[in-house]
C-alpha positions as CSV (number, residue, x, y, z in Angstrom):
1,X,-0.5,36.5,4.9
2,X,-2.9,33.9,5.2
3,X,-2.4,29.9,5.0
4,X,-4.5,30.2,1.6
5,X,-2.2,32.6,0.2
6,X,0.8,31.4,1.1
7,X,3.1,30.3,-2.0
8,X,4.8,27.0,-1.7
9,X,7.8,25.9,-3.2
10,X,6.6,23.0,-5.1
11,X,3.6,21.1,-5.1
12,X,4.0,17.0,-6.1
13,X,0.6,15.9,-7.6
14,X,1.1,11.7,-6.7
15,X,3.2,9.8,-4.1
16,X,4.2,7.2,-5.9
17,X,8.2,6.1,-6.6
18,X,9.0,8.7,-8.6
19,X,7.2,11.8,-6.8
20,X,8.7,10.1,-3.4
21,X,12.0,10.2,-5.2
22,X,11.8,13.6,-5.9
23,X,11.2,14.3,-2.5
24,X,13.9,13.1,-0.8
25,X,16.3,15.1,-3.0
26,X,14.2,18.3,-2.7
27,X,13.7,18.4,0.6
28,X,17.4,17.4,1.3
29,X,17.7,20.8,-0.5
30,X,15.8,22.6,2.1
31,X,12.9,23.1,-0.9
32,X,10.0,23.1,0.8
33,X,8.0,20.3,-0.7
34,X,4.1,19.4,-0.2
35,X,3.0,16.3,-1.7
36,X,-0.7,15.3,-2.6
37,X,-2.0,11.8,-3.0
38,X,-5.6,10.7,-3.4
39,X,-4.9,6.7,-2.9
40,X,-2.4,5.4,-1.2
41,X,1.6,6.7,-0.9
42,X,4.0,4.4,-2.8
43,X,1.2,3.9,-6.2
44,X,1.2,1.1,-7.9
45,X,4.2,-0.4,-6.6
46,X,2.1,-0.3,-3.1
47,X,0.1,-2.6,-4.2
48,X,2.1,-5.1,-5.8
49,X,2.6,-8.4,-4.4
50,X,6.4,-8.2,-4.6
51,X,9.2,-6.5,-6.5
52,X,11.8,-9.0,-8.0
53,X,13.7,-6.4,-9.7
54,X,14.5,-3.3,-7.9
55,X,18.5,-2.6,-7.5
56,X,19.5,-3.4,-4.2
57,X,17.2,-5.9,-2.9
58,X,18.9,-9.6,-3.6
59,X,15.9,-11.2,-2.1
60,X,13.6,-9.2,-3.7
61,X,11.2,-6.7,-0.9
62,X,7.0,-6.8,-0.7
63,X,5.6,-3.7,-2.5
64,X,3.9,-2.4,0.3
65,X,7.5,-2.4,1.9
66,X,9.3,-0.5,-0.8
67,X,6.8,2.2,-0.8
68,X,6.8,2.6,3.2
69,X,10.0,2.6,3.4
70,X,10.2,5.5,0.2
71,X,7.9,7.4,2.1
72,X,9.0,7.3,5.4
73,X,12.9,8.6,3.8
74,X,10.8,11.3,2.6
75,X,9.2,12.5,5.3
76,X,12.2,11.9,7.3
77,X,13.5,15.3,5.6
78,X,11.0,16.9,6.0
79,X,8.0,16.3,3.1
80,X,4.6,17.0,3.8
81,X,2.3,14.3,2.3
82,X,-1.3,14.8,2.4
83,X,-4.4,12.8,1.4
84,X,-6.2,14.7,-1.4
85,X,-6.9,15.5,-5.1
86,X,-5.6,18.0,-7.9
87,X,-8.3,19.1,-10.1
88,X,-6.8,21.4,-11.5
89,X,-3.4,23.8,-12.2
90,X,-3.5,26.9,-13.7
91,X,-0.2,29.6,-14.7
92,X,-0.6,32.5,-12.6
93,X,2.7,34.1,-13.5
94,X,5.5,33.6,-10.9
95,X,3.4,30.9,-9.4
96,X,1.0,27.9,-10.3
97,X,-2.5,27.9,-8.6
98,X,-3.3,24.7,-8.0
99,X,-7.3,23.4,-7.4
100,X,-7.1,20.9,-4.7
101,X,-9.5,19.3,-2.3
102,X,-8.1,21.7,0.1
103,X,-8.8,24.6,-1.6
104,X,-6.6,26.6,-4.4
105,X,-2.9,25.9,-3.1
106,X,0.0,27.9,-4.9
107,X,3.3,27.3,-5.7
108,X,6.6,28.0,-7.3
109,X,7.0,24.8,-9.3
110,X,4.9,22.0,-9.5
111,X,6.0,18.2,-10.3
112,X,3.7,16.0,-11.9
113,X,4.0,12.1,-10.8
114,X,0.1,10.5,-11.1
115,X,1.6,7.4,-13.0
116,X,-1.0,5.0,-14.4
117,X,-3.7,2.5,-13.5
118,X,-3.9,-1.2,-15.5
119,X,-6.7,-0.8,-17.5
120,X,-9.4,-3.3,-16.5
121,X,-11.6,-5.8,-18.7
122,X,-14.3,-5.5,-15.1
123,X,-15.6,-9.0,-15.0
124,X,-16.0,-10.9,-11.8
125,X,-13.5,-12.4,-9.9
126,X,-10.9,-10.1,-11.5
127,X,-10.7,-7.2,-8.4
128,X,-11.5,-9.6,-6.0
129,X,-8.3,-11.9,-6.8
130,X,-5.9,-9.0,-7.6
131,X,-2.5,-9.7,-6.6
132,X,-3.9,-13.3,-5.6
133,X,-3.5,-14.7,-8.9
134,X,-4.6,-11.8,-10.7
135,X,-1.7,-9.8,-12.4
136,X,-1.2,-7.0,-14.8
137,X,2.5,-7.4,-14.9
138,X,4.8,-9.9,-15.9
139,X,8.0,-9.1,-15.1
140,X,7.0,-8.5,-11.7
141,X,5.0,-11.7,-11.1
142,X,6.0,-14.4,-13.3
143,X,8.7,-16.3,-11.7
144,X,5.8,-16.9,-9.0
145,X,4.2,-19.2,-12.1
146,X,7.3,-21.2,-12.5
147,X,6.1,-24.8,-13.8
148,X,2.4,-23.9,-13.8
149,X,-0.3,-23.3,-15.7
150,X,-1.4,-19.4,-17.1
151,X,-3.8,-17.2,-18.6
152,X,-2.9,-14.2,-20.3
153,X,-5.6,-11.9,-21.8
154,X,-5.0,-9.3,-24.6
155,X,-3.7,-9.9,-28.3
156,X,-1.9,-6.7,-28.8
157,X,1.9,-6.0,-28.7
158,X,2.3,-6.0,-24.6
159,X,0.1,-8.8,-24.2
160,X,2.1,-10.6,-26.7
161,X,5.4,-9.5,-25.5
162,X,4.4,-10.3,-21.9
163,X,3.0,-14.3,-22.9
164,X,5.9,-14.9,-24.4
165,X,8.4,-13.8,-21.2
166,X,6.0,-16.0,-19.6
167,X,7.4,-18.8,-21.0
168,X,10.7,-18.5,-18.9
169,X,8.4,-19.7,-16.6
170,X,5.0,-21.2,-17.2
171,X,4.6,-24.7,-18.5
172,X,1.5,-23.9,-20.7
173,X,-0.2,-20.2,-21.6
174,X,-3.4,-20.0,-23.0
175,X,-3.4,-16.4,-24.7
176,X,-7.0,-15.4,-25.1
177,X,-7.6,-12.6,-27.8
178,X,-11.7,-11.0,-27.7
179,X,-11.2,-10.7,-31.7
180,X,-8.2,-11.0,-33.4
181,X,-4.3,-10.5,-33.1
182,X,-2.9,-6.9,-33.6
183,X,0.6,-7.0,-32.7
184,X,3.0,-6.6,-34.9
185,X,4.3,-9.3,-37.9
186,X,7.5,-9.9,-35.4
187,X,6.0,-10.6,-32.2
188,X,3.1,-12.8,-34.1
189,X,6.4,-15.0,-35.6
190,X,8.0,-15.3,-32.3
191,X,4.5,-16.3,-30.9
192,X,3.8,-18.8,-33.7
193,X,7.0,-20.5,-33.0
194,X,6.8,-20.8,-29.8
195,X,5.1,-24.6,-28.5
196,X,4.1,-23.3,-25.0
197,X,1.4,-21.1,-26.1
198,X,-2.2,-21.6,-27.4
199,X,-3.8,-19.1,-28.9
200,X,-7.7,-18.7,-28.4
201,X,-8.8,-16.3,-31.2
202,X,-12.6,-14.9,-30.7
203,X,-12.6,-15.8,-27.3
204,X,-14.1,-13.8,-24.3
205,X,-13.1,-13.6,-21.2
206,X,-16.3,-13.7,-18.8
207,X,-15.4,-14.5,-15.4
208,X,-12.3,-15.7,-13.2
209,X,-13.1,-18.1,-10.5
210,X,-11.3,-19.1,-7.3
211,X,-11.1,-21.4,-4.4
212,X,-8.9,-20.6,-0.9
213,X,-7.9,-17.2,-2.3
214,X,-6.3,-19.0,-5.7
215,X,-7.5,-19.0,-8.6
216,X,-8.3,-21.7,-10.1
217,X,-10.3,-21.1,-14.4
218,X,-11.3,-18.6,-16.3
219,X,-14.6,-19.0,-17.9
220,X,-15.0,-17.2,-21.4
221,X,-17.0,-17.7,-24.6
222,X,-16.1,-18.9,-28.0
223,X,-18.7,-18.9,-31.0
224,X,-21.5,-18.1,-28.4
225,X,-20.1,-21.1,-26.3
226,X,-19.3,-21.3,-23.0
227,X,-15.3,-22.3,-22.3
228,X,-13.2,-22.9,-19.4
229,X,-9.6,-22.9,-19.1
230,X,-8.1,-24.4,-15.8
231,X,-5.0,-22.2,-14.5
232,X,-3.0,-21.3,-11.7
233,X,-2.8,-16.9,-12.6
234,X,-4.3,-15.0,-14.6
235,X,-2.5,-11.8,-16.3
236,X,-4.3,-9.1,-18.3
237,X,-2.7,-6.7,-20.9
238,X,-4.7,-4.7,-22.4
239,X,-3.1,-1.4,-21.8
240,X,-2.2,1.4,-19.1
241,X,-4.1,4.2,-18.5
242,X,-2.5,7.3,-17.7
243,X,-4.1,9.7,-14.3
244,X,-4.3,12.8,-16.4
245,X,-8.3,13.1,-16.2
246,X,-7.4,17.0,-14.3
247,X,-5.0,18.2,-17.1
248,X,-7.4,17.7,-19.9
249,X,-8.6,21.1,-19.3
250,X,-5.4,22.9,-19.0
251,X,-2.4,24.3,-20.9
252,X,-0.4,20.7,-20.3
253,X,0.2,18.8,-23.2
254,X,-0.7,15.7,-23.7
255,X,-0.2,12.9,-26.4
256,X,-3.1,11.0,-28.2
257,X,-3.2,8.4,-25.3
258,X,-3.2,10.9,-22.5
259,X,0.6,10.8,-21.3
260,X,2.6,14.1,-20.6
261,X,5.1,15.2,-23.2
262,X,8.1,17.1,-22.0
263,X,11.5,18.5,-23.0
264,X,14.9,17.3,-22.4
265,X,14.7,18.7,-19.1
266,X,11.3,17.0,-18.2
267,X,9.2,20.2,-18.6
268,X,6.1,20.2,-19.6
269,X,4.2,22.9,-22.0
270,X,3.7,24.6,-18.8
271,X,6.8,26.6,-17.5
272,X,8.0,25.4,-13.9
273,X,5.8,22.5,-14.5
274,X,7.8,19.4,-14.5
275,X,6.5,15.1,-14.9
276,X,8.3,12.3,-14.0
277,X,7.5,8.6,-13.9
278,X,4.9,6.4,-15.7
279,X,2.5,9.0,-16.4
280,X,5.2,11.0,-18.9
281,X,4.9,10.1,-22.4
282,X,8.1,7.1,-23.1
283,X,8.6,6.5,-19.7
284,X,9.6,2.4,-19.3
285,X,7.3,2.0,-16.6
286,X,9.6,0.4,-14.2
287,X,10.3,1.1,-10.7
288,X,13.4,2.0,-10.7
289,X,13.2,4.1,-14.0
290,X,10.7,6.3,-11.8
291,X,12.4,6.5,-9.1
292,X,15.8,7.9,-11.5
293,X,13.6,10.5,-13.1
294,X,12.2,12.1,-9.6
295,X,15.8,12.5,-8.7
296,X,16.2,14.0,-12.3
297,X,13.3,16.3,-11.6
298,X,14.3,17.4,-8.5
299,X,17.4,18.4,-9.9
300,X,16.0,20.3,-12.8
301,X,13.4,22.1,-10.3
302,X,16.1,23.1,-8.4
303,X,17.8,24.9,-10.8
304,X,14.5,26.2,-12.0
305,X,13.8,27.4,-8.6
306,X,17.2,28.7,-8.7
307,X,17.0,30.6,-11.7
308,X,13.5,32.5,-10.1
């Protein structure tokens, strides 16, 4: 039988926490597991500054240290993690075929685990001061903004929501909205009440500009004049994007936004396909919420595999 034809196990699409997860409890089970990954191992939690809130870590761990440290357990029992894409993945029966920059790879069960990407507003300064007083998420970042000043750009519920957790720490948030509020009636009370936040309705936001690797304003536009707002971070909520661009042209369902929808049991439409993490439809997108539904995937794709 040739390497082309050969049918794996199961296939992960992703190697972030949650597909990582997954593999260190499927490989533990002697499934053998082949992981694909077209950034970088450890997702979006690889390139975050640092992680306050994981369980176990008192003084909090870097990212880039939590996901080396999730991949290396992984491929300490044996999972194979390879640089490459999923285009596609097909039902062939008592396998998936799946379309990779490899070539077509096959396998029993496949596990899902792309997460999401932080949607972008693309104006200078924004990629260039990432994770250097750029942020797309508060709970991870704020206590580093604790007595200073902060810009937060969005108006709907999570860009709400996050300004006003910001308050634990910030002294002073300017909140700029493009148009106008659309969270909801609560959040806009809470907002309204609360003295630490100025809301900029109808304002742009044009360019964020640094000194020494800080940043230091954001320059926007109000009523076709120029504005600037001096501040210490800037974080932007303007929504999550899922990485289900290959599926849109297979038998996975997805919801209205793009995330996976699954049963109890976290299979998708597709039999012996299974999703877990940030990219499945309700997921809390949280670290350690992913990481808990691998392990919960593994254990459902073992008794899948078991059942085959």
């Amino acid at each position: 039988m040739s390497e082309k034809a050969k049918i794996h196990d199961l296939v992960v699409v992703g190697a972030g926490p949650a597909a990582l997860a997954a593999a260190i409890y499927t490989t533990r089970e002697d499934i053998e597991t082949i992981l694909y990954e077209k950034a970088v191992p450890g997702g979006l939690a690889a390139v975050t500054d640092w992680v306050d809130n994981y369980p176990g870590f008192p003084k909090g761990i870097s990212g880039l240290d939590l996901a080396e440290n999730l991949r290396l357990q992984a491929e300490r029992f044996g999972a194979d993690i390879k640089l490459g894409e999923v285009s596609n993945i097909t039902d062939e029966g008592d396998h998936k075929k799946l379309v990779t920059t490899d070539g077509d790879v096959l396998a029993r069960a496949v596990l899902i685990a792309t997460g999401t990407d932080y949607k972008k507003i693309g104006v200078p300064g924004e990629k260039e001061f990432y994770a250097r007083g750029v942020h797309y998420c508060a709970t991870c970042d704020g206590a580093f903004y604790r007595d200073k000043k902060i810009v937060v750009v969005g108006g709907g519920n999570s860009a709400v929501q996050e300004a006003l957790f910001l308050t634990k720490f910030a002294s002073h948030i300017d909140l700029l909205v493009r148009s106008k509020i659309t969270a909801s009636d609560v959040l806009v009370h809470e907002l309204e009440k609360n003295d630490k936040i100025t809301v900029h309705l109808g304002t742009t936001t044009d360019e964020i500009i640094g000194h020494d690797n800080k940043v230091t304003k954001v320059i926007g536009t109000h009523e076709g004049k120029k504005v600037e707002f001096p501040t210490d971070g800037v974080f932007i909520f303007v929504g999550l994007k899922p990485n289900t661009e290959f599926l849109k042209d297979t038998a996975i369902n997805l919801d209205k936004i793009g995330f996976i929808t699954s049963d109890d049991k976290l299979q998708t439409s597709m039999q012996g396909v299974y999703v877990a993490g940030d990219v499945r439809q309700g997921a809390t997108m949280q670290i350690a919420s992913a990481v808990g539904e691998g392990a919960t995937a593994a254990l459902r794709i073992r008794e899948y595999l078991e059942g085959k």
